[in-house]
N, CA, C and O atoms as CSV, one atom per row, in Angstrom:
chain,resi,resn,atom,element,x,y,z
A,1,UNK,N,N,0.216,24.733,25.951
A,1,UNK,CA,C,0.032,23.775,24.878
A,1,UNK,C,C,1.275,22.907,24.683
A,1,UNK,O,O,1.217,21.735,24.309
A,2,UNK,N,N,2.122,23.402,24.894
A,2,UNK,CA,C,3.799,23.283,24.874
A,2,UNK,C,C,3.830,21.824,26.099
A,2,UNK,O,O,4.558,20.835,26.019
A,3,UNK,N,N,3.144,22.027,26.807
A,3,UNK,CA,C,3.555,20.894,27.739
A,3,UNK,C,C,2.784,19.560,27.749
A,3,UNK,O,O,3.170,18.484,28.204
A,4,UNK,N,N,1.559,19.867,27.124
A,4,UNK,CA,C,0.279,18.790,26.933
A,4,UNK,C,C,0.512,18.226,26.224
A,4,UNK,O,O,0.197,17.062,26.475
A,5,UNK,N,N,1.404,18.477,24.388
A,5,UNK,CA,C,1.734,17.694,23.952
A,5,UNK,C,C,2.764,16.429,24.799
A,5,UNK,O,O,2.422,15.250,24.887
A,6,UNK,N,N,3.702,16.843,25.209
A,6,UNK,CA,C,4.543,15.335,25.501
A,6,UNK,C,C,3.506,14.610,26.159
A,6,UNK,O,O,3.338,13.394,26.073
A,7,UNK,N,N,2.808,15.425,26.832
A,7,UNK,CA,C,1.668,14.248,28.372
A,7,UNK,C,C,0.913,13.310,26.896
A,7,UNK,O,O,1.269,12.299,26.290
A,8,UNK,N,N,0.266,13.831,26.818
A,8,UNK,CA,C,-0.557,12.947,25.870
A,8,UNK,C,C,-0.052,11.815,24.799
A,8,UNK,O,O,-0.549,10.696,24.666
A,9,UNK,N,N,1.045,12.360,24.070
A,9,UNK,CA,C,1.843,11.252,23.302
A,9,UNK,C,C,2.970,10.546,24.214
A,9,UNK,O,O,3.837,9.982,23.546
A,10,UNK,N,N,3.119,10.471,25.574
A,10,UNK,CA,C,3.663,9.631,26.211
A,10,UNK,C,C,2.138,9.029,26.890
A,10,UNK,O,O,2.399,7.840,27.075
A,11,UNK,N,N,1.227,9.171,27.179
A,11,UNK,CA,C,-0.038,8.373,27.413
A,11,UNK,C,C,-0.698,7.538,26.276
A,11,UNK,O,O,-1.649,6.760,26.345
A,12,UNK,N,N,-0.087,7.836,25.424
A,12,UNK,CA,C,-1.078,7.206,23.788
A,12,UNK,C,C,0.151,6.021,23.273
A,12,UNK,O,O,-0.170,5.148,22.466
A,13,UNK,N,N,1.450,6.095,23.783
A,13,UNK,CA,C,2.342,5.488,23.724
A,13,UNK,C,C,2.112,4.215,25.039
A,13,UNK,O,O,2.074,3.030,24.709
A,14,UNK,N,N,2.012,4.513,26.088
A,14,UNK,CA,C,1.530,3.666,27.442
A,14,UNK,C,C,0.575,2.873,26.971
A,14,UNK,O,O,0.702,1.650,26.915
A,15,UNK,N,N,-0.627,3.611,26.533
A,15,UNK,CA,C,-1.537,2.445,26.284
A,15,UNK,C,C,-1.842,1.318,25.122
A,15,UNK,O,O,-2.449,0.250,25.048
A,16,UNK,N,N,-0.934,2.320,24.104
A,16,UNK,CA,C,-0.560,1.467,22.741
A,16,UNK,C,C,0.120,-0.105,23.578
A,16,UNK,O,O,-0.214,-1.286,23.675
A,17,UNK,N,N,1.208,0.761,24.039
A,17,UNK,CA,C,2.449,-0.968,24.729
A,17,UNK,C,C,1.005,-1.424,25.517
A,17,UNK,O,O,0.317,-2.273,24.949
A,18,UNK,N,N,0.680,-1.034,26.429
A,18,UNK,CA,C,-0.358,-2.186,27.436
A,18,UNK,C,C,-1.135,-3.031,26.865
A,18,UNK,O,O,-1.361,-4.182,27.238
A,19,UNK,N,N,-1.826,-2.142,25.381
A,19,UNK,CA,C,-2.459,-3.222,24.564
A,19,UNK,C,C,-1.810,-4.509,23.865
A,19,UNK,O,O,-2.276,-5.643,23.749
A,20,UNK,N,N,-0.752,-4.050,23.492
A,20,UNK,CA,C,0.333,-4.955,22.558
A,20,UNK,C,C,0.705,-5.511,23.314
A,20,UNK,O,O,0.591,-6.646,22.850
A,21,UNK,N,N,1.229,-5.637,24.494
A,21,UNK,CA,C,1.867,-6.434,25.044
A,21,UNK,C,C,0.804,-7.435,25.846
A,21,UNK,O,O,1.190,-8.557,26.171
A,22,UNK,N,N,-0.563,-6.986,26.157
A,22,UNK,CA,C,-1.432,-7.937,26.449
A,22,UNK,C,C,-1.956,-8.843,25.074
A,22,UNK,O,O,-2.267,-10.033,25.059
A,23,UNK,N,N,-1.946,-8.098,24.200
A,23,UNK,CA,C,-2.086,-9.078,22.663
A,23,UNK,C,C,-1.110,-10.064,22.182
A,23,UNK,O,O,-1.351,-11.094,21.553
A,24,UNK,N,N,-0.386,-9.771,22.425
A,24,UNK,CA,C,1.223,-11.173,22.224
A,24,UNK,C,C,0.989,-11.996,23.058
A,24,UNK,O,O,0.706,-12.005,24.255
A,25,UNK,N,N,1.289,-13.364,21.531
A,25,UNK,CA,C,1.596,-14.569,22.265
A,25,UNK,C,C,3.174,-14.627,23.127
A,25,UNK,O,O,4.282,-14.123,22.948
A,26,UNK,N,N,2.551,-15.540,24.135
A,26,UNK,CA,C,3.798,-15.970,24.988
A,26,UNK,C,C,4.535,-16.561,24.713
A,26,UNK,O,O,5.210,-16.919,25.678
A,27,UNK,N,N,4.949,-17.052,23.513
A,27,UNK,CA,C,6.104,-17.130,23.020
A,27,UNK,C,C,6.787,-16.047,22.200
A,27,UNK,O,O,7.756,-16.363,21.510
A,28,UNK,N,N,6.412,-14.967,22.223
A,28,UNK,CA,C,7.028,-13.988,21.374
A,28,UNK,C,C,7.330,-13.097,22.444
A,28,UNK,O,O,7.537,-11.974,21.985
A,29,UNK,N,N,7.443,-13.143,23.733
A,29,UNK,CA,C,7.833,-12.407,24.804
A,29,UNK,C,C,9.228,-12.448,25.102
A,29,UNK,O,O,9.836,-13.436,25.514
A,30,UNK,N,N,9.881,-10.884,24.780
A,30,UNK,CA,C,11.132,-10.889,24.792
A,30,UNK,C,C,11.855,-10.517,26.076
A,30,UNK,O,O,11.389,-9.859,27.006
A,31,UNK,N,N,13.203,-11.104,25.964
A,31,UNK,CA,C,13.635,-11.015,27.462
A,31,UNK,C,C,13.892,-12.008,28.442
A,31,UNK,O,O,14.671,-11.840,29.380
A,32,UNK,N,N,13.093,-13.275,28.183
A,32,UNK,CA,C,12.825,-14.155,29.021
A,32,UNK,C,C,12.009,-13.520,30.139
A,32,UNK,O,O,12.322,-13.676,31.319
A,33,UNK,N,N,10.975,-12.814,29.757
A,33,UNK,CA,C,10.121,-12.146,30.898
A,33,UNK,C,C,8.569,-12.776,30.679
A,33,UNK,O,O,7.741,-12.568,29.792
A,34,UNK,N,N,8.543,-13.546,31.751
A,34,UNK,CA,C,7.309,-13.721,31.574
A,34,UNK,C,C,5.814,-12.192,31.039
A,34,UNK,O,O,5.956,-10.999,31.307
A,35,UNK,N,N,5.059,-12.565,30.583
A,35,UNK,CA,C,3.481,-12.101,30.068
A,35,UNK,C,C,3.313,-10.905,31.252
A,35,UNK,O,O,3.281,-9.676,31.194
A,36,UNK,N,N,3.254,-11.539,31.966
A,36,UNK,CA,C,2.553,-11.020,33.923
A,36,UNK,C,C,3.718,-9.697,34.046
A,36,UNK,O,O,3.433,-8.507,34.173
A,37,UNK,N,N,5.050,-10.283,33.970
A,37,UNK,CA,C,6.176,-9.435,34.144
A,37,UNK,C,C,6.119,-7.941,33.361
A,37,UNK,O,O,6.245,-6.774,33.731
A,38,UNK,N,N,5.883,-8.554,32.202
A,38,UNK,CA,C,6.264,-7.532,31.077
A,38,UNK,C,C,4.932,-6.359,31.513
A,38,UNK,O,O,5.191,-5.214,31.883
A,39,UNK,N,N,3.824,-6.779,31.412
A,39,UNK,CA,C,2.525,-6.090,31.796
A,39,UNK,C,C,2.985,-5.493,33.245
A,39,UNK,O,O,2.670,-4.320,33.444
A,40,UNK,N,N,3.588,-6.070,34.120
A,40,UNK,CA,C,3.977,-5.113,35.594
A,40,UNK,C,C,4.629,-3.684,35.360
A,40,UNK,O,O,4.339,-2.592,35.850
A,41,UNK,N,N,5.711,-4.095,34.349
A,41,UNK,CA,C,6.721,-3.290,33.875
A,41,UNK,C,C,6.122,-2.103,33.364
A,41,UNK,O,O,6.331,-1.131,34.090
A,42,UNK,N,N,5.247,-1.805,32.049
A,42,UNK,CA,C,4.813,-1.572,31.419
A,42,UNK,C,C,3.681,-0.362,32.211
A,42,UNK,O,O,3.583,0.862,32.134
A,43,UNK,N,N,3.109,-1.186,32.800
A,43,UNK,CA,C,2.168,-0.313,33.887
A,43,UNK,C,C,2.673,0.316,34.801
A,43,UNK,O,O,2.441,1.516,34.944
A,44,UNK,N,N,3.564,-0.449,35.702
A,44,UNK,CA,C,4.352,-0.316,36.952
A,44,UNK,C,C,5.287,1.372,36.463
A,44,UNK,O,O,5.376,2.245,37.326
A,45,UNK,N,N,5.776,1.559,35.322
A,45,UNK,CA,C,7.094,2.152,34.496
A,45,UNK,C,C,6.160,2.465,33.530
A,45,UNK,O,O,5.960,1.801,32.513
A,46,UNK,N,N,5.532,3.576,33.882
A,46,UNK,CA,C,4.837,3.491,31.503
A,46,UNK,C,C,5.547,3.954,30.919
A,46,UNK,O,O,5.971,3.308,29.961
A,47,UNK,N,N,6.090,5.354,31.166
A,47,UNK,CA,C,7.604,5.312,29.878
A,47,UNK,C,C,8.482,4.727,29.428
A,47,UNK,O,O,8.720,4.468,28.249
A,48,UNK,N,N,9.474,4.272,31.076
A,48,UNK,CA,C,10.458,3.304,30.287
A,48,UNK,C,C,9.997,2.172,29.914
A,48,UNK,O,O,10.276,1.865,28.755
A,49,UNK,N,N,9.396,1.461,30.496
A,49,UNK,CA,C,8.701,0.306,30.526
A,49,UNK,C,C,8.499,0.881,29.186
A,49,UNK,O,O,9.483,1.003,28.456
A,50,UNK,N,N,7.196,1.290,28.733
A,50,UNK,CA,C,6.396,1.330,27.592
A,50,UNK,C,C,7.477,1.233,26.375
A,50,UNK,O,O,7.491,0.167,25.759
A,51,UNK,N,N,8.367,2.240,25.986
A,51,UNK,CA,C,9.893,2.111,25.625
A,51,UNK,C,C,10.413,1.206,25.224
A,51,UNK,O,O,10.750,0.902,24.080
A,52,UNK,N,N,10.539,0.570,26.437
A,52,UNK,CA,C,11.617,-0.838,26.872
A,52,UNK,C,C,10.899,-1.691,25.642
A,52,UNK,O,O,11.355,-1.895,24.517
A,53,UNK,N,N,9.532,-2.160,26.251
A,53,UNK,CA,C,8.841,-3.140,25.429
A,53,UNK,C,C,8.475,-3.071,24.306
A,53,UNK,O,O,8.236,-4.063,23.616
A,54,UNK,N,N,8.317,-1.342,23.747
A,54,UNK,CA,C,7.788,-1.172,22.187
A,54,UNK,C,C,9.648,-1.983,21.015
A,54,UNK,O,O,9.705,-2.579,19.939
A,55,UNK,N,N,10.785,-1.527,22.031
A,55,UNK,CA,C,12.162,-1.575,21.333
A,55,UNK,C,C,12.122,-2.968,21.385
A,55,UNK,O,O,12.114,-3.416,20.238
A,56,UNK,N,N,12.090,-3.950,22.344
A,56,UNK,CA,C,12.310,-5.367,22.426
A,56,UNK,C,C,11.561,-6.507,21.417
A,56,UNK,O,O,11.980,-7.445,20.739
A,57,UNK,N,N,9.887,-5.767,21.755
A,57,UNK,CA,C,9.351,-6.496,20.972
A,57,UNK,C,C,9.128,-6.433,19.996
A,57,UNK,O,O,8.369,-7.294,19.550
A,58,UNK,N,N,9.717,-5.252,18.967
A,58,UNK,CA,C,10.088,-4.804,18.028
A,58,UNK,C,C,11.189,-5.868,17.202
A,58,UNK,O,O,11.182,-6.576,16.196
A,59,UNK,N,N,11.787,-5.629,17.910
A,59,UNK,CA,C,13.136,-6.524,17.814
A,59,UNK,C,C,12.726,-8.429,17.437
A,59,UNK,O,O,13.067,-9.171,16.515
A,60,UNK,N,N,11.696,-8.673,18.903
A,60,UNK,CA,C,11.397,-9.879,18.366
A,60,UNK,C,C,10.273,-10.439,17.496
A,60,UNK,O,O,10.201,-11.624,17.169
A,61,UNK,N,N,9.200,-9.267,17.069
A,61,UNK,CA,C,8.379,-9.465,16.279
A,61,UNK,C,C,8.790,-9.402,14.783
A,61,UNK,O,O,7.967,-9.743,13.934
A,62,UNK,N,N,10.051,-8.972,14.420
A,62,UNK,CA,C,10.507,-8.039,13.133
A,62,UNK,C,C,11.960,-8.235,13.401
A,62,UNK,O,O,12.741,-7.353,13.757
A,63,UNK,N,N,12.255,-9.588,13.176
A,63,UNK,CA,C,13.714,-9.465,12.959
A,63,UNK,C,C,14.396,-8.734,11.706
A,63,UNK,O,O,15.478,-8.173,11.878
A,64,UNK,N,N,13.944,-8.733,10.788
A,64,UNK,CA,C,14.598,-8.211,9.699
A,64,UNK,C,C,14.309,-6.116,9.626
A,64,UNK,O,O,14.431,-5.198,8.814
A,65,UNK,N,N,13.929,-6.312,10.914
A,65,UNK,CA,C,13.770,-4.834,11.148
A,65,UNK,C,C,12.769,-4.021,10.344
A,65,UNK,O,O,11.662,-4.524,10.536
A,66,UNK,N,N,12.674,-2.819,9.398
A,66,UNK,CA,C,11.787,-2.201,8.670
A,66,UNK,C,C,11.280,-2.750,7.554
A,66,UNK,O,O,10.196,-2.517,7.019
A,67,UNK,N,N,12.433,-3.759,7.122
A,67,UNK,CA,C,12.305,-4.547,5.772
A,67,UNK,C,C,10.217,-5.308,5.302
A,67,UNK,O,O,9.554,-5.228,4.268
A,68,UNK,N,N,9.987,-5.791,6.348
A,68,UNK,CA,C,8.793,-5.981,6.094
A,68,UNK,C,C,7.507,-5.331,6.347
A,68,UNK,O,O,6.477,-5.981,6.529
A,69,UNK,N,N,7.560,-3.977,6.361
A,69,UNK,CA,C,6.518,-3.089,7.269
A,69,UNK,C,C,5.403,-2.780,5.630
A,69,UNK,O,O,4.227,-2.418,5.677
A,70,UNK,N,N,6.316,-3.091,4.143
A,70,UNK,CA,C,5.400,-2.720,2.935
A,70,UNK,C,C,4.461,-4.384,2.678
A,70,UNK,O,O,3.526,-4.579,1.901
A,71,UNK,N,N,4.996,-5.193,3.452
A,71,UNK,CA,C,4.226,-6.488,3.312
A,71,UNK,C,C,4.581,-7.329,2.333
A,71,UNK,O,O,3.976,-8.388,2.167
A,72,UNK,N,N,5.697,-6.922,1.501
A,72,UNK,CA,C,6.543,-7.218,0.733
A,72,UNK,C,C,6.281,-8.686,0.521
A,72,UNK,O,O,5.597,-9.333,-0.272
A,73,UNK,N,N,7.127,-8.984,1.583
A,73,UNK,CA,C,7.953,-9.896,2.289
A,73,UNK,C,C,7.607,-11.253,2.909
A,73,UNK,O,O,8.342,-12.207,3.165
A,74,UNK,N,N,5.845,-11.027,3.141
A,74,UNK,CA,C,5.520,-12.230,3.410
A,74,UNK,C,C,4.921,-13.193,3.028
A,74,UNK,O,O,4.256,-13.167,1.992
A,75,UNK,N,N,5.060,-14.491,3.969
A,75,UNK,CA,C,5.212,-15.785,3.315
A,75,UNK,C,C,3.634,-16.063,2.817
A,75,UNK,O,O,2.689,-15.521,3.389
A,76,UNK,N,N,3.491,-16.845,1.845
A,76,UNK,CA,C,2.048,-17.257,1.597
A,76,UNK,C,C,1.882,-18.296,2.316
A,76,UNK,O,O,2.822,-19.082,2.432
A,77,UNK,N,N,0.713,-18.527,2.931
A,77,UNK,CA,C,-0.089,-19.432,4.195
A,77,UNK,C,C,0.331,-20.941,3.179
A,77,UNK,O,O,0.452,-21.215,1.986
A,78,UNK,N,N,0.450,-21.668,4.565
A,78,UNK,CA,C,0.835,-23.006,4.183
A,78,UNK,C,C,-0.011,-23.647,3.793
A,78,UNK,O,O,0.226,-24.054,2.656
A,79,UNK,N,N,-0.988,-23.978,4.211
A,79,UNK,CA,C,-2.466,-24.607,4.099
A,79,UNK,C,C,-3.436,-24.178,3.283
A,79,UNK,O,O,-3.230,-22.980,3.476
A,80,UNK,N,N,-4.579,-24.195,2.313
A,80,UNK,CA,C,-5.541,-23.970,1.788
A,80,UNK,C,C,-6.230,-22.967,2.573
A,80,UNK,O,O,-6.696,-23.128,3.701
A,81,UNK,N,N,-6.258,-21.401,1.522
A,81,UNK,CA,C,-6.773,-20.444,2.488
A,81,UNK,C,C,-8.332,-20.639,2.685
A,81,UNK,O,O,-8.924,-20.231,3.684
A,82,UNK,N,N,-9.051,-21.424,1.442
A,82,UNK,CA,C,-10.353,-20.985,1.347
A,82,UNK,C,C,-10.930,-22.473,0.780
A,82,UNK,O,O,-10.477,-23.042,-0.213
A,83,UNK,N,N,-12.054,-22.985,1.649
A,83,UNK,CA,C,-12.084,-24.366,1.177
A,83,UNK,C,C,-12.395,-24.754,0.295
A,83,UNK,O,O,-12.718,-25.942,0.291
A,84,UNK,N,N,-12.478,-23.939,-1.010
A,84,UNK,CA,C,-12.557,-24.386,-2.036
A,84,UNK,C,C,-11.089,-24.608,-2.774
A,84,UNK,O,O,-10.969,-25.096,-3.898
A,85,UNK,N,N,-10.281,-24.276,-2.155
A,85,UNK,CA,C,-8.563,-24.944,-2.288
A,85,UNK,C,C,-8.424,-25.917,-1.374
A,85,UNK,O,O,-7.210,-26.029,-1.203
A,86,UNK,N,N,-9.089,-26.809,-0.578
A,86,UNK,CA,C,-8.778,-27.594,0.219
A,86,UNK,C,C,-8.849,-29.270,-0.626
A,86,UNK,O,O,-9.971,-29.773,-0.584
A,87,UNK,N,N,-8.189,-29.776,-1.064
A,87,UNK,CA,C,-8.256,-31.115,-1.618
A,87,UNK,C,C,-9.478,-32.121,-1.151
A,87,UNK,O,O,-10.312,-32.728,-1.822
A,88,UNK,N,N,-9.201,-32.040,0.545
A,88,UNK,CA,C,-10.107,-33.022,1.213
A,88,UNK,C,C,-11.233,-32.619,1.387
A,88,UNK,O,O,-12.156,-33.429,1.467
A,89,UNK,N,N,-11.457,-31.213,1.496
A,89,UNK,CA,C,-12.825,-30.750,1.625
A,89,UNK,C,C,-13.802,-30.792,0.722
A,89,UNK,O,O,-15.013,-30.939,0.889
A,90,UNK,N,N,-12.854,-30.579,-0.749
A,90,UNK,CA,C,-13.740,-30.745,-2.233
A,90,UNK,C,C,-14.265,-32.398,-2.217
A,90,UNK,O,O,-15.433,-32.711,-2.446
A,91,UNK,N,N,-13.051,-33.495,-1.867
A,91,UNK,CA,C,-13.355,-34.663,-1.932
A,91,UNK,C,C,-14.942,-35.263,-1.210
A,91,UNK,O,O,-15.897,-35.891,-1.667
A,92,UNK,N,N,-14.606,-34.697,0.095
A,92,UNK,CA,C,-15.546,-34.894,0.988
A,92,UNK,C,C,-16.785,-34.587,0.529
A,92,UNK,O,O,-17.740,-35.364,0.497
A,93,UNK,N,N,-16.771,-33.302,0.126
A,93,UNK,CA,C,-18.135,-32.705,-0.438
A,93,UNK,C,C,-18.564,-33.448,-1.646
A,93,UNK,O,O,-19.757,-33.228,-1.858
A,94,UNK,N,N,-17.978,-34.329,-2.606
A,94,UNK,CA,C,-18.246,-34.825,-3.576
A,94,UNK,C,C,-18.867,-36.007,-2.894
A,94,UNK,O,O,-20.046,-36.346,-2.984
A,95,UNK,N,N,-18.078,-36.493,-2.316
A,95,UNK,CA,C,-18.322,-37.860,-1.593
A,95,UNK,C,C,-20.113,-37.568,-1.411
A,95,UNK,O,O,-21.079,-38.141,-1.916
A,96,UNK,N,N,-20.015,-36.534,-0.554
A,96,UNK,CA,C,-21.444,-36.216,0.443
A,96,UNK,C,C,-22.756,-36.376,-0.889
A,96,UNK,O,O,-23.737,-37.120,-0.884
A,97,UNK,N,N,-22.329,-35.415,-1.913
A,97,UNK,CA,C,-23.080,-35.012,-2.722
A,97,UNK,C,C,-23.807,-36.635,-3.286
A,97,UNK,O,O,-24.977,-36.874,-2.988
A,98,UNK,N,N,-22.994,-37.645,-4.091
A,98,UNK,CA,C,-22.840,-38.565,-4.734
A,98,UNK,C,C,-23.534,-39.607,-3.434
A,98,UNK,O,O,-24.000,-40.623,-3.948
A,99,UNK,N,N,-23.665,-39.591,-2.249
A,99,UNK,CA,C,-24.366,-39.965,-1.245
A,99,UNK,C,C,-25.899,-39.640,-1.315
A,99,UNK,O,O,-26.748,-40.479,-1.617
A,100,UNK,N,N,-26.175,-38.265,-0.986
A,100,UNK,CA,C,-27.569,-37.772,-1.287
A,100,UNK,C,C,-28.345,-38.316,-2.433
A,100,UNK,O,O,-29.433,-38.891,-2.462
A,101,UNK,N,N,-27.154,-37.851,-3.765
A,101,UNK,CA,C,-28.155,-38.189,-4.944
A,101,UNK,C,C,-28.172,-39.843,-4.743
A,101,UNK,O,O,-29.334,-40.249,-4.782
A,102,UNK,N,N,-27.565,-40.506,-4.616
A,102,UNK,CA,C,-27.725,-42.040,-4.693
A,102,UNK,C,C,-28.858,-41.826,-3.339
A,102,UNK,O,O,-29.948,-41.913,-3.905
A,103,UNK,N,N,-29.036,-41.674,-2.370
A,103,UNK,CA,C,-30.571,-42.053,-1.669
A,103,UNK,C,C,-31.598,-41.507,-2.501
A,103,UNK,O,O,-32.693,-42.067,-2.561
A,104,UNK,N,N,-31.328,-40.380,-3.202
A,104,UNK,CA,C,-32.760,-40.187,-3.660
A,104,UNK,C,C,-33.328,-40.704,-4.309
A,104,UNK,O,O,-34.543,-40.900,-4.276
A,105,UNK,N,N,-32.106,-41.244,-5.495
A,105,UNK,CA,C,-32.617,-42.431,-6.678
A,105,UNK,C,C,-33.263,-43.344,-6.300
A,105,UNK,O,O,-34.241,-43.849,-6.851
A,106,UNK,N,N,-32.537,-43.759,-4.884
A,106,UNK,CA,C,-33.001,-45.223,-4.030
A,106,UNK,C,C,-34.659,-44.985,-3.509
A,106,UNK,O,O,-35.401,-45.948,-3.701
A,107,UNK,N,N,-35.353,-43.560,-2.764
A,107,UNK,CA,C,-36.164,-43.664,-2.213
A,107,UNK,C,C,-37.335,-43.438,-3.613
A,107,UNK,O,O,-38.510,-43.711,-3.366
A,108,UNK,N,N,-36.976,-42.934,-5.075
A,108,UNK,CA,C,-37.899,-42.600,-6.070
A,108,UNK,C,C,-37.827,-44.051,-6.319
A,108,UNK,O,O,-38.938,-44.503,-6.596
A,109,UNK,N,N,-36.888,-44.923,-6.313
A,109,UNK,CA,C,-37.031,-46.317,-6.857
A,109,UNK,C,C,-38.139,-47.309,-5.990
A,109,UNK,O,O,-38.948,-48.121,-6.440
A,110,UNK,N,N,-37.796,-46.848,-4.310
A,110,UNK,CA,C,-39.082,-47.727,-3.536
A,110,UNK,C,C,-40.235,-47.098,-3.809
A,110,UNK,O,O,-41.267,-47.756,-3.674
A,111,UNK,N,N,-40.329,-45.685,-4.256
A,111,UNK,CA,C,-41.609,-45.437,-4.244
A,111,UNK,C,C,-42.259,-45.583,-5.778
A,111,UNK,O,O,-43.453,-45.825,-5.956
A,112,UNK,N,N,-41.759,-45.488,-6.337
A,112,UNK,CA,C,-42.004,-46.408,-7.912
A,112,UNK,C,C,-42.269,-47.851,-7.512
A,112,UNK,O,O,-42.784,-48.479,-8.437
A,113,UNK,N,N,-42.112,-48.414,-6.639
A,113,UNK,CA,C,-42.098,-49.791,-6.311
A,113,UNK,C,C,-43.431,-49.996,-5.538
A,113,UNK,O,O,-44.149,-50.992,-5.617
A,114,UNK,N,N,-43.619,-49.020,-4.867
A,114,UNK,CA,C,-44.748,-49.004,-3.736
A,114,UNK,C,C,-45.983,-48.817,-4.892
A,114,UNK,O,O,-46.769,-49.749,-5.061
A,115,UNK,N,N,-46.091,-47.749,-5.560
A,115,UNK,CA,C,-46.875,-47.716,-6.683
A,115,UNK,C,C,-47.557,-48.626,-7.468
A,115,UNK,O,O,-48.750,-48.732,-7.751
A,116,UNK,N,N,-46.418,-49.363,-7.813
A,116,UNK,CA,C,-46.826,-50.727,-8.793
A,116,UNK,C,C,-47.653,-51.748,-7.787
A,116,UNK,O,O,-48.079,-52.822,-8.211
């Protein structure tokens, strides 16, 4: 039992990095190692590799280190999360609305017209 543990939490560690490191954008690839590289490494090396890349990209995902892991810390989204905070979208939709109802008035008015 004594020995299965390390196998397994160095395999659950391998495939954690293979996933993560295929999930990162390529600009957050540390090292100056290309995507392709890092994934060689990783597979090629699963311990150190796996290691290597959990410490690096650690490093470049989380500069401020543990400080933000309670979520503390982060920034609120720049843009309108939900389009009913969107300025142009409310506009637009008014616009649209104030469109519709003005044809309908227009087509009850020809057909009031057609009537007579």
């Amino acid at each position: 039992m004594a020995r299965i543990v390390p196998i397994v939490l160095a395999v659950a560690v391998w495939i954690f990095a293979i996933i993560d490191c295929a999930r990162t954008d390529r600009a957050l690839m540390p090292g100056k190692l290309s995507k392709g590289a890092w994934m060689a490494l990783v597979i090629v090396l699963p311990v150190i590799g796996s290691f290597l890349w959990l410490w690096l990209s650690w490093n470049t995902k989380h500069p401020d280190g543990f400080g933000d892991l309670g979520g503390t810390r982060r920034q609120p989204p720049k843009g309108p999360v939900a389009p009913d905070d969107d300025p142009e979208f409310l506009a637009r939709l008014d616009a649209e609305n104030r469109f519709h109802e003005w044809e309908r008035k227009r087509r009850e008015e020809e057909e009031g017209e057609e009537e007579a």
